[in-house]
C-alpha positions in Angstrom: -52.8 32.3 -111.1 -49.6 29.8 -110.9 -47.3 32.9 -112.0 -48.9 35.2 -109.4 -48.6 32.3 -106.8 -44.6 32.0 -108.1 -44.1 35.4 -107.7 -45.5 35.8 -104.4 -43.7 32.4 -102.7 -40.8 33.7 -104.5 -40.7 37.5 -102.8 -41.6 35.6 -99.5 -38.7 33.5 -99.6 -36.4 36.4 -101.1 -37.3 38.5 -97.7 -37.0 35.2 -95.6 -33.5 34.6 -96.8 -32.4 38.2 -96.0 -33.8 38.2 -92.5 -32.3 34.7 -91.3 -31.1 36.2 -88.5 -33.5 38.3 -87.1 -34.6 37.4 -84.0 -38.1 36.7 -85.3 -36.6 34.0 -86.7 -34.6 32.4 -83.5 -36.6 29.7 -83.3 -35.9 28.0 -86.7 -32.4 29.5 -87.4 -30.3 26.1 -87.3 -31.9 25.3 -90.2 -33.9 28.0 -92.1 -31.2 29.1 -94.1 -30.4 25.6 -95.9 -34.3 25.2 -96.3 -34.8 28.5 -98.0 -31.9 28.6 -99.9 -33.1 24.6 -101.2 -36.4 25.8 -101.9 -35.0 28.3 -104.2 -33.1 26.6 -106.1 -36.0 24.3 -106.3 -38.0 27.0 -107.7 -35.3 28.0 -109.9 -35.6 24.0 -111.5 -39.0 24.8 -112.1 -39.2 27.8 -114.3 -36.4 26.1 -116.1 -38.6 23.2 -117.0 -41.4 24.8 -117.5 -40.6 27.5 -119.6 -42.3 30.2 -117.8 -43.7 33.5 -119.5 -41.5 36.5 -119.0 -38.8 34.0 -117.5 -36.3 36.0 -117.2 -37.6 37.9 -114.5 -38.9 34.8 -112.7 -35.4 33.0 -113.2 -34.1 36.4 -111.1 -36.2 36.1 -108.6 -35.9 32.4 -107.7 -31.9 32.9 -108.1 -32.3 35.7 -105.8 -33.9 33.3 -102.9 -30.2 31.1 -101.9 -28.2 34.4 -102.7 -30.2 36.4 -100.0 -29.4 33.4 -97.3 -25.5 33.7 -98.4 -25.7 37.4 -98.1 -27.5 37.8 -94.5 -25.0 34.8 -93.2 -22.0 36.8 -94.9 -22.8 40.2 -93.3 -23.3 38.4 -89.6 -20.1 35.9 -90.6 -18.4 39.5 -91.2 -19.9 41.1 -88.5 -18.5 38.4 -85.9 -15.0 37.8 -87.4 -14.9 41.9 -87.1 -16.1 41.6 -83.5 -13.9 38.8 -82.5 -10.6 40.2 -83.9 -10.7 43.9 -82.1 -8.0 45.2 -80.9 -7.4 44.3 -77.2 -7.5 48.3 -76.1 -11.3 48.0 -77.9 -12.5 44.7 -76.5 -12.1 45.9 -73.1 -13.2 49.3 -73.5 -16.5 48.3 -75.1 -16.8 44.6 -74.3 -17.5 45.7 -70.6 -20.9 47.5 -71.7 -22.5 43.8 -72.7 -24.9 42.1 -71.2 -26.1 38.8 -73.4 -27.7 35.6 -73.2 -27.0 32.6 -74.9 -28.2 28.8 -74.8 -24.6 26.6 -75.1 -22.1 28.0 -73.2 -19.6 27.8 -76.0 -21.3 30.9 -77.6 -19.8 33.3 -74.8 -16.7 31.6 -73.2 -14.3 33.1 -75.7 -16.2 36.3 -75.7 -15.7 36.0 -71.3 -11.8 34.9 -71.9 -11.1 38.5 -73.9 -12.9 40.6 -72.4 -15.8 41.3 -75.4 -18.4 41.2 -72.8 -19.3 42.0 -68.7 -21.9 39.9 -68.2 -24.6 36.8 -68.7 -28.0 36.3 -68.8 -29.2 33.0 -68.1 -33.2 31.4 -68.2 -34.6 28.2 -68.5 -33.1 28.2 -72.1 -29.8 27.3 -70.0 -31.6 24.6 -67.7 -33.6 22.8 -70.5 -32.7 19.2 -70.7 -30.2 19.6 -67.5 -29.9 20.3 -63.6 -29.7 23.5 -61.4 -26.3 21.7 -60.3 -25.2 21.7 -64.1 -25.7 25.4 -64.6 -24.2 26.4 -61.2 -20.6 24.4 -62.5 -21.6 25.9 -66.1 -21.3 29.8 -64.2 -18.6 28.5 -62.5 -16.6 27.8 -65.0 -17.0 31.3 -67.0 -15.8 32.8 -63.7 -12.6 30.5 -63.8 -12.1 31.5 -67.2 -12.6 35.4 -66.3 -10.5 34.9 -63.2 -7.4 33.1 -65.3 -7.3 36.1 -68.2 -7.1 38.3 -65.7 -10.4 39.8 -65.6 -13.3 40.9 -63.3 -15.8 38.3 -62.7 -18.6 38.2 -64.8 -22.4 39.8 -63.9 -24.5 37.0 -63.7 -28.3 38.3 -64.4 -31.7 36.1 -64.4 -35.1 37.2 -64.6 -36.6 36.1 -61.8 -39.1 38.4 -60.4 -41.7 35.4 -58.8 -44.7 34.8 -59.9 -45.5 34.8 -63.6 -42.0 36.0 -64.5 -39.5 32.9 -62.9 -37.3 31.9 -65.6 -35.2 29.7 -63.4 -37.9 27.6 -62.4 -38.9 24.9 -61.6 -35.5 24.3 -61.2 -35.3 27.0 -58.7 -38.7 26.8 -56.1 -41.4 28.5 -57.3 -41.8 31.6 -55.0 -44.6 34.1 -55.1 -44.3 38.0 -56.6 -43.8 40.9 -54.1 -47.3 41.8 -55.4 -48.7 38.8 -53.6 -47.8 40.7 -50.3 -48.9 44.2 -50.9 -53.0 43.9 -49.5 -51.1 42.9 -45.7 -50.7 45.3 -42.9 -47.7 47.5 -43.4 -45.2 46.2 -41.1 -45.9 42.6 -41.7 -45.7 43.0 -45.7 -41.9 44.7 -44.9 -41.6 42.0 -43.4 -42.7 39.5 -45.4 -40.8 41.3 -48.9 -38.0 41.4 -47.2 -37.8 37.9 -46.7 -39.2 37.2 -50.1 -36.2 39.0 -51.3 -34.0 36.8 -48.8 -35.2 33.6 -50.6 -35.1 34.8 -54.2 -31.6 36.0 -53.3 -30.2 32.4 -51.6 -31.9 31.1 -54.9 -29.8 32.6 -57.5 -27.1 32.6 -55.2 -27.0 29.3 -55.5 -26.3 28.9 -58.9 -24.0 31.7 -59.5 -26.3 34.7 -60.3 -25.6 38.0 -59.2 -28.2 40.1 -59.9 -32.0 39.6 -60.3 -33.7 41.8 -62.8 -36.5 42.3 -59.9 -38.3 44.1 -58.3 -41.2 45.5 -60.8 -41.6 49.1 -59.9 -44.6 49.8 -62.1 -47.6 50.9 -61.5 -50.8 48.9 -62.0 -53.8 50.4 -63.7 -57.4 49.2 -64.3 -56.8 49.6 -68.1 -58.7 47.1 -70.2 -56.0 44.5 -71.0 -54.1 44.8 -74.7 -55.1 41.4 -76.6 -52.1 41.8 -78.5 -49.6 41.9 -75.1 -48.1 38.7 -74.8 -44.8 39.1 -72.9 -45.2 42.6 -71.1 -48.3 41.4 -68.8 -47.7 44.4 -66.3 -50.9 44.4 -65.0 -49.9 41.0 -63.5 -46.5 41.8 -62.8 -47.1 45.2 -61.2 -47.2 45.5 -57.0 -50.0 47.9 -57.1 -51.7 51.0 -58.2 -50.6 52.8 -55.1 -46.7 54.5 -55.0 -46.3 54.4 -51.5 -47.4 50.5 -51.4 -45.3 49.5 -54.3 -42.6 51.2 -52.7 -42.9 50.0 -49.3 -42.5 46.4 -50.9 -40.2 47.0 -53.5 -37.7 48.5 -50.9 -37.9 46.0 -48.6 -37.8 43.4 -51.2 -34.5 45.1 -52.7 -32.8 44.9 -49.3 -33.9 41.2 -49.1 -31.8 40.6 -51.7 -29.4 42.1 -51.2 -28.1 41.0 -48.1 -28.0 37.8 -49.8 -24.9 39.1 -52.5 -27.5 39.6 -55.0 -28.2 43.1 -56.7 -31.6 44.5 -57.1 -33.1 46.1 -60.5 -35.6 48.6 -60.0 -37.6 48.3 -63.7 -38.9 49.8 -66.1 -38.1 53.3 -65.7 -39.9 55.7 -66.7 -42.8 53.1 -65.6 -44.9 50.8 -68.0 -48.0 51.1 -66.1 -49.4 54.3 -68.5 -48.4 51.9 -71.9 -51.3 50.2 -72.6 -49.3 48.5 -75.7 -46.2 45.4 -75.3 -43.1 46.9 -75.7 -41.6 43.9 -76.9 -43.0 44.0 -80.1 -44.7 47.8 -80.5 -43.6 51.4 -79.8 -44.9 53.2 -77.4 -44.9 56.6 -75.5 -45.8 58.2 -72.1 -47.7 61.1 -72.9 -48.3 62.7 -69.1 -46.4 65.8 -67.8 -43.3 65.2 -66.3 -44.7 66.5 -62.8 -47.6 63.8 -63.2 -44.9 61.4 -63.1 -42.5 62.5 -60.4 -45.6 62.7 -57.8 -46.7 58.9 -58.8 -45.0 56.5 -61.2 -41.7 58.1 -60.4 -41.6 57.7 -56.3 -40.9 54.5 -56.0 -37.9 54.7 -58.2 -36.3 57.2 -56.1 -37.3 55.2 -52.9 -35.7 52.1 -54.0 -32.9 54.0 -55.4 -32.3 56.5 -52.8 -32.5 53.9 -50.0 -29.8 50.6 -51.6 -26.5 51.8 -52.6 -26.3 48.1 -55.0 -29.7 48.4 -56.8 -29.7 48.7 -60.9 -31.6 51.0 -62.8 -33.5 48.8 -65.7 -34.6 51.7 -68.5 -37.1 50.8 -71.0 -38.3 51.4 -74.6 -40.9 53.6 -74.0 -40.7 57.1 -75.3 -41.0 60.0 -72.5 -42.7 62.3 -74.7 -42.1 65.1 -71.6 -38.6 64.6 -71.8 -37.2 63.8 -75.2 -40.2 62.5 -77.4 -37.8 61.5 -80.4 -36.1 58.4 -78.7 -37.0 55.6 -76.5 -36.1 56.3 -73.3 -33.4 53.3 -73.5 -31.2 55.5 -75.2 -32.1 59.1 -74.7 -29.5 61.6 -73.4 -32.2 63.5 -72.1 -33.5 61.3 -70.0 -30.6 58.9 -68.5 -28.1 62.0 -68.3 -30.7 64.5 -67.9 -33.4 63.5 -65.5 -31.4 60.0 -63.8 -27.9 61.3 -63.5 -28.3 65.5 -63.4 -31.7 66.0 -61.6 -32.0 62.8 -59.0 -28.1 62.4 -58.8 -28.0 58.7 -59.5 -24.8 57.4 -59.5 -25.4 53.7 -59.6 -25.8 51.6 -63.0 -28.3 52.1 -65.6 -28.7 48.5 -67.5 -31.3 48.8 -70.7 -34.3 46.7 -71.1 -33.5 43.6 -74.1 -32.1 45.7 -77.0 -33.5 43.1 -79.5 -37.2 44.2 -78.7 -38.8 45.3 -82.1 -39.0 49.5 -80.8 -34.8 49.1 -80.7 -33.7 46.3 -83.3 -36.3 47.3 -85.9 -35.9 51.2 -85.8 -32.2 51.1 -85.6 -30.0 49.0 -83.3 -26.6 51.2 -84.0 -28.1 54.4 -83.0 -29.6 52.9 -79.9 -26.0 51.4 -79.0 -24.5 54.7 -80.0 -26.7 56.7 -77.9 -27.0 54.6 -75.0 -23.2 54.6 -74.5 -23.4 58.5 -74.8 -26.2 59.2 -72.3 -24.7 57.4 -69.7 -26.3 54.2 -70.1 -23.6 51.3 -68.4 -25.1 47.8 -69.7 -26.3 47.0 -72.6 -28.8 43.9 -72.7 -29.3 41.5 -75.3 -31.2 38.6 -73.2 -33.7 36.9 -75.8 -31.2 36.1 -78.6 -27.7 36.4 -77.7 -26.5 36.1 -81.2 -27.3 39.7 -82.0 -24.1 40.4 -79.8 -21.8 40.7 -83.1 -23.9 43.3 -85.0 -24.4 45.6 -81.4 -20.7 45.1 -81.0 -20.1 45.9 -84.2 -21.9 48.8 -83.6 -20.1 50.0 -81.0 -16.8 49.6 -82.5 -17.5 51.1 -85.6 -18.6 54.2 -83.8 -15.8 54.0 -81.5 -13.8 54.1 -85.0 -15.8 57.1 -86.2 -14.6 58.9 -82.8 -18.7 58.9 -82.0 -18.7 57.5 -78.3 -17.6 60.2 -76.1 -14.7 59.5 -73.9 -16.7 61.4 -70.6 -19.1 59.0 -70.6 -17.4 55.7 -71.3 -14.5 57.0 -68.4 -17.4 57.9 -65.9 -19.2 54.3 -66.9 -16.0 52.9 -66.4 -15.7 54.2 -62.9 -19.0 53.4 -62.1 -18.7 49.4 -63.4 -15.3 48.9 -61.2 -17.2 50.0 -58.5 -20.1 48.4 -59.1 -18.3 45.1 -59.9 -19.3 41.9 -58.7 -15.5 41.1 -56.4 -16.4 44.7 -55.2 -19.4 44.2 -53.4 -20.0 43.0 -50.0 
């Protein structure tokens, strides 16, 4: 029993020490590595005390725990030197595309100075321990640092829809959903979004942020709830089960904030309503014709869209199984060249949905960067762990090396970012 024990606490670590930086593991990485890594040299003392049956085996095993941890640090220690010593013509080519978060600001302020990334995405992880006033000087900063290199300010971004989903608060007042307004008479819930939009928008502008991942554009169903959804929740999050409601709000809303400075994000195209399942941590597909969605989950997309030149496109990790059923739609040519840009004529920017999500990061981060890139999609988010910046990057530039990324699309994302840029705007 001991041996079986050994072996299995031994495989455990081994797989541990190899994934010390997956995000998974966030939570514990200061300090998982040098605890694995002791604990298999620990077990290493022990078969060699004990003189173990078929010890050779077991001593390779045990030995195998630390050299996993130095292998997983080496790759991401190789991964960011690589990332951090591109060539100038690369880092500002590719570096616009990124969208990260981070929790001290000394993990992005060389990345702003060069150019290796566009934008920011800050939550309470940033306010945690510290003042609204703190963070506003923090943003303010990176933008004096942008602004003395030479380059265009940096896109702020928080996640702060109201309701359930405020990530800047309590630091920021706790304001209510759009979906709180949608059972009041038409012209008084216009009214009312729009100045719910107004506040959120005087908010974030007071810290810096320029664009609110907000509003929440899909549409709610009376499907049982998912015990396993922890973090998607859009039955909560959702304005209501009716298009022409959620659009009604959502547009309003949208123009709230914007006449603030701030930029709206219509999310989470094609519409998480039909997923049953949390995208965070599950695939997931939309199986209904692609007419069935145009007439319903689609309108208030193209509302929203049609009706605020500054609002973002947020795609998500669902597959459209209509459209292109091999691919999230995240990263799907079909879908964010083919149906967004081609067929509605969408020329504003396309920002994914947190690429560290287990349907991207666990079935092949590279790709999705790869493809993203080459469907048209303009920014690239990595909110939830920050850190994963280096290997997407890397990504990116190694398939930038392989003459992979398609110089159409990066020039027309280009065009689209300068004018889209934040010292653009009105």
């Amino acid at each position: 029993m001991s041996r079986v024990i050994g072996w299995c606490l031994g495989l455990l670590l081994v797989a541990a020490g190899a994934n010390i930086h997956d995000p998974y593991l966030m939570a514990v990485r200061g300090w998982s590595g040098p605890v694995i890594a002791a604990a298999g040299l620990c077990g290493l003392l022990i078969v060699l005390r004990r003189g173990v049956r078929q010890r050779v085996a077991m001593l390779a095993l045990w030995a195998a725990v630390p050299l996993a941890v130095l292998g997983a640090e080496g790759v991401f220690q190789a991964r960011k030197a690589a990332v951090l010593s591109a060539p100038e013509a690369v880092a500002s080519e590719l570096g616009r595309h990124f969208m990260v978060g981070y929790e001290r600001v000394e993990e992005v302020e060389g990345l702003a100075a060069r150019g290796l990334i566009g934008g920011i995405f800050v939550s309470r992880r940033n306010l945690a321990g510290r003042t609204a006033e703190e963070l506003r000087d923090e943003i303010r900063r990176l933008q004096d640092i942008r602004r003395r290199a030479g380059l265009p300010p940096l896109r702020v971004a928080a996640d702060q829809e109201g309701g359930i989903v405020s990530k800047l608060s309590p630091w920021l007042p706790n304001r209510p959903a759009p979906s709180a307004l949608a059972g009041m008479p038409p012209d008084e819930r216009r009214a009312a979004a729009r100045a719910l939009g107004r506040d959120h928008g005087r908010d974030l502008r007071s810290l810096g942020v320029t664009i609110n991942f907000a509003p929440v554009l899909d549409l709610r169903t009376d499907r049982a709830p998912d015990p396993l959804d922890f973090n998607s929740l859009i039955a909560r999050r959702a304005i209501a089960s009716d298009p022409a409601v959620v659009g009604d709000v959502a547009a309003a809303y949208a123009d709230g904030l914007a006449e603030t400075g701030v930029q709206p994000t219509v999310k989470h195209f094609p519409g998480l309503g039909r997923v049953g399942t949390d995208t965070h941590h599950f695939r997931a597909a939309i199986g209904d014709s692609r007419e069935t969605l145009e007439s319903t989950d689609w309108r208030p997309f193209r509302q929203v869209l049609a009706g605020n030149p500054q609002a973002l496109l947020m795609v998500g990790h669902v597959i459209l199984s209509a459209v292109d059923p091999d691919r999230p739609a995240s990263h799907s040519h079909r879908v964010v060249d083919g149906v967004i840009r081609r067929d509605w004529g969408y020329d504003g920017l396309v920002v994914t949905d947190d690429l560290v999500m287990t349907p991207v990061y666990q079935y092949g981060l590279c790709r999705a960067v790869e493809e993203a890139l080459n469907a048209g999609v303009d920014l690239l988010l990595l909110a939830f762990d920050g850190a994963q910046y280096y290997r997407a990057m890397a990504c990116a530039t190694d398939a930038a090396r392989r003459g992979e990324l398609h110089p159409t699309a990066l020039a027309a994302s280009r065009e689209r970012l300068g004018r889209n840029s934040a010292d653009a705007l009105p």
